[in-house]
N, C-alpha and C positions, 0 to 999 in steps of 0.2 A: 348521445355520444359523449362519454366522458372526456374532461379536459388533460393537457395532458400537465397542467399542475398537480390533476388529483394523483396521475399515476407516478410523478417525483414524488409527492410528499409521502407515502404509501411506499416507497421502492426499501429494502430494508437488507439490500446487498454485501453481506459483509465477506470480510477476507483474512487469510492468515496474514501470521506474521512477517512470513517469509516472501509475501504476496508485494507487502507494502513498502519493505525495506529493496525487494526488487525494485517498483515504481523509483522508490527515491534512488537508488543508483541510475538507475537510465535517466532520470532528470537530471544526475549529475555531467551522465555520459556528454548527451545529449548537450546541456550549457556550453560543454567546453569546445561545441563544433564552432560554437557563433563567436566570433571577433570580441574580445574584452570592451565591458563599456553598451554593447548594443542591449538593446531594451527585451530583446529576445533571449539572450543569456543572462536577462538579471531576474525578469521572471522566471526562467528554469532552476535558479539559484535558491529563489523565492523561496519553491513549491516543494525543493526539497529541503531548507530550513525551517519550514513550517512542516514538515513531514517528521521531520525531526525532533521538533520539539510537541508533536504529539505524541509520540511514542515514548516520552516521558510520564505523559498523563493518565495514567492507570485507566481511570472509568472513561476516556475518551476509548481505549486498548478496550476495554470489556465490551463498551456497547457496539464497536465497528470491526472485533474481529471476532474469529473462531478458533475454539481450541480444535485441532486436529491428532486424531490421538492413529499413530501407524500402529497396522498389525503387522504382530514378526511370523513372516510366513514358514513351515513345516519346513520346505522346501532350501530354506537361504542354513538349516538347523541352526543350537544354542550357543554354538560357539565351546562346548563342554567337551 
C-alpha cells in the first residue's frame, strides 16, 4: 500500500495563470469577510501576498504553471 507522502511528493499539478491569480482574488475576497485584526483574515492576507510575490519569480511561473495556447474557432471567424 503506498504511503500517501509518496503520492504528495509525486503530485505534479500545475495550473494557468489565470488559475492562480483567480486563487489569490478569492483569498482576498475571502480575508475581507473576517473582522480586521482576526488571525483568519491575516492568514488569508498571507496566502495572497505570498501568491503575489511568486508570480514575480519566473522559474517559480515555469515549473507550477502552464502555458495554455486557445484555438480561434472557424465558427467565432477572423475578424476580416
Amino acid at each position: 500500500m503506498p504511503s500517501l507522502q509518496l503520492g504528495l511528493v509525486d503530485d505534479q499539478t500545475r495550473y494557468t495563470n489565470s488559475q492562480l491569480l483567480q486563487l489569490r482574488r478569492q483569498m482576498l475576497r475571502y480575508a475581507r469577510s473576517w473582522p480586521r485584526g482576526s488571525s483568519e483574515r491575516n492568514q488569508r492576507r498571507q496566502t495572497a501576498a505570498s501568491l503575489r510575490s511568486l508570480f514575480a519569480n519566473k522559474e517559480w511561473l515555469d515549473a507550477h504553471t502552464v502555458f495554455v495556447i486557445r484555438e480561434h474557432h472557424r465558427d467565432q471567424g477572423n475578424g476580416l
